[in-house]
N, C-alpha and C positions, 0 to 999 in steps of 0.2 A: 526937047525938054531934057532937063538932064537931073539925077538923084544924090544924092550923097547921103552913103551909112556912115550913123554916127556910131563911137566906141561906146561898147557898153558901160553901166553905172554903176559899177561894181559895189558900189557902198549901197544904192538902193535894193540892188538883189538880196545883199547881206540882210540888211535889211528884214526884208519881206520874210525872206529864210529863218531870222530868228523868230519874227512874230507869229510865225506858222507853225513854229517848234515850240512856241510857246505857251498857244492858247491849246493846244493841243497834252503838252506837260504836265501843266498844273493842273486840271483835272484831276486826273490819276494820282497826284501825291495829293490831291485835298481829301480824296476818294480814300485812297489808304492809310491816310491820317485820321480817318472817322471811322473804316475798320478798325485800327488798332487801336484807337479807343473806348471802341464799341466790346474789342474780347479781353481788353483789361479791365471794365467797366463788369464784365461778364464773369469775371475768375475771380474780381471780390463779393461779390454778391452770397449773400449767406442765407441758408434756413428758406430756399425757394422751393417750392413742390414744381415736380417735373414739367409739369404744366407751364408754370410761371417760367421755367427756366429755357423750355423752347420759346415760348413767345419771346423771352428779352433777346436771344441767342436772334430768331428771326429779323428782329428789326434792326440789327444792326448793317448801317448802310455797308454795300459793298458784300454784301454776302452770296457766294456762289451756290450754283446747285449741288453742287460734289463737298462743298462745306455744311451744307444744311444736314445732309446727308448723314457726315460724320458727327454730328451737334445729335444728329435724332436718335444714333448709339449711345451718344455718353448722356443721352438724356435716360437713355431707358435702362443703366448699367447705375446710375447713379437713385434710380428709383428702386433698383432691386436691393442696392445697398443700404436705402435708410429702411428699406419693408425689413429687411433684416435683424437692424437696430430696434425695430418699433417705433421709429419718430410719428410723435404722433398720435400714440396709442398712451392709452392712460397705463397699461401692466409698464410697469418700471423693467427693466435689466433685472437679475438678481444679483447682488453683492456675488455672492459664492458659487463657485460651481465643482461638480466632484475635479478633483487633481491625482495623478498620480501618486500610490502608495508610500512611504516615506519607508525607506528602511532604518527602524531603531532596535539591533540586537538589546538586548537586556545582560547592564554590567552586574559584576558581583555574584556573591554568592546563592546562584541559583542550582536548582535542581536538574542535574544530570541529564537528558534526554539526547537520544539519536533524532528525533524532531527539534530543528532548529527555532530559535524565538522568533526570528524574522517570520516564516513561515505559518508562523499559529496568530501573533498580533496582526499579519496581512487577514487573515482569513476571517477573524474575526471581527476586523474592522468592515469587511466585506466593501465588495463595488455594485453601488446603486446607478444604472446606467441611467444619463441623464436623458430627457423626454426628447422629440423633435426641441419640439419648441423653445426649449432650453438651450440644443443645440445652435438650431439660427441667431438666437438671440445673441450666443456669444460668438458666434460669425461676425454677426453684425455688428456689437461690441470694435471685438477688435477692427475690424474695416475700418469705419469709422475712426478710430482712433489715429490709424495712418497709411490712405488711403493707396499711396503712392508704393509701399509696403508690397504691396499686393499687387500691383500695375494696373492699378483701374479697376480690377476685375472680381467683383465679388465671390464668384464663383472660387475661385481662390484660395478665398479663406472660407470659405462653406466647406472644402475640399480636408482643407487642414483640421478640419474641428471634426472632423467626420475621422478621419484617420487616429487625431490623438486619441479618441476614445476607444476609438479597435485596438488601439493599441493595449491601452490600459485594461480592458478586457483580457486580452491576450497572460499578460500579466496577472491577472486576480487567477486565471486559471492554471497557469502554469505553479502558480502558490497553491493552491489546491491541489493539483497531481504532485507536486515535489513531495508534499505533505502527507497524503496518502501512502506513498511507496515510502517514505521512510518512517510514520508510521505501519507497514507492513512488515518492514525488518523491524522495527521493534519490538512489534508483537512475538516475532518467527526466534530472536536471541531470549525474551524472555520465557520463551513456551520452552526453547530449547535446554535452556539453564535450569527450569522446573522439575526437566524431565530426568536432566543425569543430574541431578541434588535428590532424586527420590530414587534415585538407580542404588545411590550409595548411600542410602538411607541417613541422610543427615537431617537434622533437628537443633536447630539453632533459634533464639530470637528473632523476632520479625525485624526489628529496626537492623541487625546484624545482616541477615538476609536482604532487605531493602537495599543498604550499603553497596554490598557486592552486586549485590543487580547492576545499580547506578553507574558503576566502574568498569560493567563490561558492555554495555550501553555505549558510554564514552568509548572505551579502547574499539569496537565498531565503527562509531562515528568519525575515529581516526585511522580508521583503516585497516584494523584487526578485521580477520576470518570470523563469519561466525560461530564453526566446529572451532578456531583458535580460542575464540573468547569462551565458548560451552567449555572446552577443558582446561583451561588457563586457571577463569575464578570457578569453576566446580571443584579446584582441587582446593582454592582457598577457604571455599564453604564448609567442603570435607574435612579441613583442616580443625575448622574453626569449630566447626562439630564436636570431632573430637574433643577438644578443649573441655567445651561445656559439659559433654557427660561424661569426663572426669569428677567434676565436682559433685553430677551425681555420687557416683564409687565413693570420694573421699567420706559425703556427709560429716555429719559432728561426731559421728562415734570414730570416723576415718581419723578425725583430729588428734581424740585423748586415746585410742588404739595405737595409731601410729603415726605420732607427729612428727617425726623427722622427714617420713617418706611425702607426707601428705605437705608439710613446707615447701619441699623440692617442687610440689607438683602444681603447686599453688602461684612459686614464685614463676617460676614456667608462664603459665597461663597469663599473668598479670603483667608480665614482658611483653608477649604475645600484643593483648592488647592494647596496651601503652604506644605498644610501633603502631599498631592499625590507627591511633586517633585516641582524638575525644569522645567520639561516637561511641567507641569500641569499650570505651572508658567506660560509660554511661549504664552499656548495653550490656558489661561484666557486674555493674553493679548491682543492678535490678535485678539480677540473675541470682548475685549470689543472696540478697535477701530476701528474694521469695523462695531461693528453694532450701538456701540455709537459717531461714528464718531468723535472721538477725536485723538491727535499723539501720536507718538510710548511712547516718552516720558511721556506720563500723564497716560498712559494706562500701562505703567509698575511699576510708582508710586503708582496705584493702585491695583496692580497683586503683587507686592515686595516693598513693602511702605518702608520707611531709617528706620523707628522704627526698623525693625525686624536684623537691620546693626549697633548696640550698638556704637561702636565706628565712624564710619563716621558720623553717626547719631549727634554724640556730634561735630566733628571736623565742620561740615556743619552748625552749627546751633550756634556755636563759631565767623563762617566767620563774619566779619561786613559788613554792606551791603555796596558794590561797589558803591562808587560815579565819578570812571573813567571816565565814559562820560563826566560829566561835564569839566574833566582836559586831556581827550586823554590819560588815565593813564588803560584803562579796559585792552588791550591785558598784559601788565607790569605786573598788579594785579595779573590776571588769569595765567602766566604761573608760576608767584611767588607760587600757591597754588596747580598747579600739580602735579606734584612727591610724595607729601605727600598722597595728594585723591587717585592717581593710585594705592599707596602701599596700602592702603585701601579699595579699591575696590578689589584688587586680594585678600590682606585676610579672607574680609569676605564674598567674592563671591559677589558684588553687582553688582546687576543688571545697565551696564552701562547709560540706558537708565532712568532709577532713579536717577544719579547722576546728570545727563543730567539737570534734571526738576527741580531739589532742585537747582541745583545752576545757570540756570536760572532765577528763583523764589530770588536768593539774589543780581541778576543784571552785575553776571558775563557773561563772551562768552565760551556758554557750548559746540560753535563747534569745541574752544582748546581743550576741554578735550576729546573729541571724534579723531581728529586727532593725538593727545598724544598718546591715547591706542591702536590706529592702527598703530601707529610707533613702540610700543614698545610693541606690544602683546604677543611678544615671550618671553622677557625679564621677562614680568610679565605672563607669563603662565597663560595667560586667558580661561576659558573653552569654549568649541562650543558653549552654553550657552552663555555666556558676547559677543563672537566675532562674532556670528550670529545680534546682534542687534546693531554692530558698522555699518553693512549694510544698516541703516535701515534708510529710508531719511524723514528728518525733516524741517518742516516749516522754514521759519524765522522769520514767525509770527505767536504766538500760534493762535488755533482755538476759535470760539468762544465757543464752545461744552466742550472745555480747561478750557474755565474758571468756564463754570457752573459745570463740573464736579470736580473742584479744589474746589469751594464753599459749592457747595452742597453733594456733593459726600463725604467729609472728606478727602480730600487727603492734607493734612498740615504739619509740620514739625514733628509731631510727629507721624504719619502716619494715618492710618483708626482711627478714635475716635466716 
């Protein structure tokens, strides 16, 4: 008997080979084509309690044990995140929550202090530290908002909320000790200044005193010694002292006694505080009619004479003198002349109570022009300076103290001579 091998079928094996390769293939891509529709199906899904979201997470075909696994973290990272938020809970978020203090110094013309504005508006705004509860919520808040932010992980921004507010703590205290300690120099330069102004027995006005306080406050603040600043303005105090009881010495009989000396000594002093200010201005004035018993008016002609006011100076001294009484024509005259004075007085800052006494002095009714500028003090933006002495109540008939110190005193139309 005899056999013959036949050559193999090359195309059947092929064949067999694809169809083995095949049913075996597609499986697996049908398999991971209903996974990855199962966790795209999965990452739109919204508003599921953890619950729901492993059950959907579970059924999707093709899900491994080492995938279930990872699914049952971000099931329980995503449950910590909305307990956070409150989903679910009828207490809303709250709108607000405290924030870091704002720093706003305070412009303009404020009052002198070695305590900074920052420093007292923080403290006084004070920091209310927000509750747990408040805390998580605005944890949760923000997560929620954008979760990826934070890489999944609520704890994250629990961490962050937790810190900003240590922070801001940090902060309300450290305003608080800054404040302190320089409220303690402030007290230490004011006690200090008390003590050598009474060493050298000075006696000045409060406001004048106040002044120089405020300036050695500041010059501290900038970096002056405190023994610099005690001897710096103690000697200005000392100075300014002196001034003042001069005018003791002078009195009114100093005036008609000896008026040449008592000019010299007058025009001195009004130099004096003409440099220190308006303040000084003010603080000479009061001074001299309380203790020379003269009015506001004559006592600011001599504090702020029209001389040192060029142009009202010439307008005032231009007027012809009022003979209205004679013809019932003074109220006519005087308001004919106000609008121009007013404008004049607000530009070269005159002392309303100067203008008061000069055109008194040519026989006008200086109580027009005082009611004029209380009418229209806004118009003319008058400083607290000019509108503190529209307050300021006047005779209706000068003193006689008025006139010796009009005579003797130098207070004339061309001011101290």
């Amino acid at each position: 008997m005899s056999y013959s091998i036949r050559p193999p079928n090359l195309m059947a094996q092929l064949g067999a080979g694809l169809g083995k390769g095949l049913s075996e293939q597609i499986p697996k891509e049908v398999e991971r084509y209903r996974l990855s529709q199962g966790l795209q199906d999965l990452s739109q899904s919204q508003n599921l309690t953890p619950e729901q979201y492993m059950a959907k997470a579970f059924a999707i075909p093709g899900m491994t044990p080492a995938m279930a696994e990872q699914f049952g973290q971000l099931a329980r990272m995503r449950a910590r995140g909305q307990n956070l938020g409150g989903v679910g809970e009828e207490q809303q978020i709250p709108k607000q929550f405290p924030h870091p203090i704002q720093e706003n110094p305070q412009q303009g013309n404020t009052p002198s202090s070695v305590t900074k504005s920052e420093d007292v508006l923080a403290i006084e705004k004070g920091y209310i530290p927000p509750t747990q509860d408040q805390k998580f919520k605005e944890a949760g808040k923000i997560y929620n908002e954008n979760p990826a932010r934070w890489g999944g992980d609520p704890e994250r921004a629990i961490n962050y909320i937790k810190e900003k507010y240590a922070a801001l703590k940090d902060i309300s205290q450290a305003h608080e000790k800054r404040h302190e300690n320089l409220t303690n120099l402030q007290n230490t330069v004011k006690d200090n200044l008390s003590k050598y102004a009474k060493g050298l027995g000075v006696d000045i006005p409060s406001r004048s005193y106040s002044d120089i306080e405020e300036n050695a406050l500041e010059a501290v603040k900038n970096g002056m010694t405190e023994e610099a600043a005690m001897r710096k303005y103690g000697k200005e105090l000392d100075e300014i002292s002196r001034e003042f009881k001069s005018l003791d010495e002078i009195g009114t009989w100093g005036l008609i006694t000896n008026p040449r000396q008592s000019k010299q000594s007058l025009n001195s002093i009004q130099k004096s505080a003409k440099k220190r200010g308006v303040s000084d201005i003010r603080n000479l004035a009061e001074t001299i009619a309380k203790k020379q018993n003269v009015s506001y008016p004559t006592a600011y002609s001599f504090a702020d004479p029209i001389k040192d006011h060029p142009e009202t100076n010439s307008f005032i001294q231009k007027l012809p003198y009022n003979l209205g009484p004679l013809l019932g024509l003074t109220q006519k005259n005087t308001e004919r002349i106000l609008p121009k004075l007013a404008d004049l007085i607000k530009k070269e800052k005159v002392s309303p109570m100067t203008a008061y006494h000069y055109l008194q002095e040519k026989n006008y009714d200086p109580l027009l022009l005082k009611d004029y500028l209380n009418k229209h003090r806004d118009k003319l933006e008058l400083t607290p300076f000019q509108t503190d002495q529209l307050n300021k109540t006047v005779p209706l008939i000068p003193f006689l103290n008025d006139f010796w110190m009009s005579i003797f005193g130098g207070i004339e139309y061309g001011g101290i001579e």
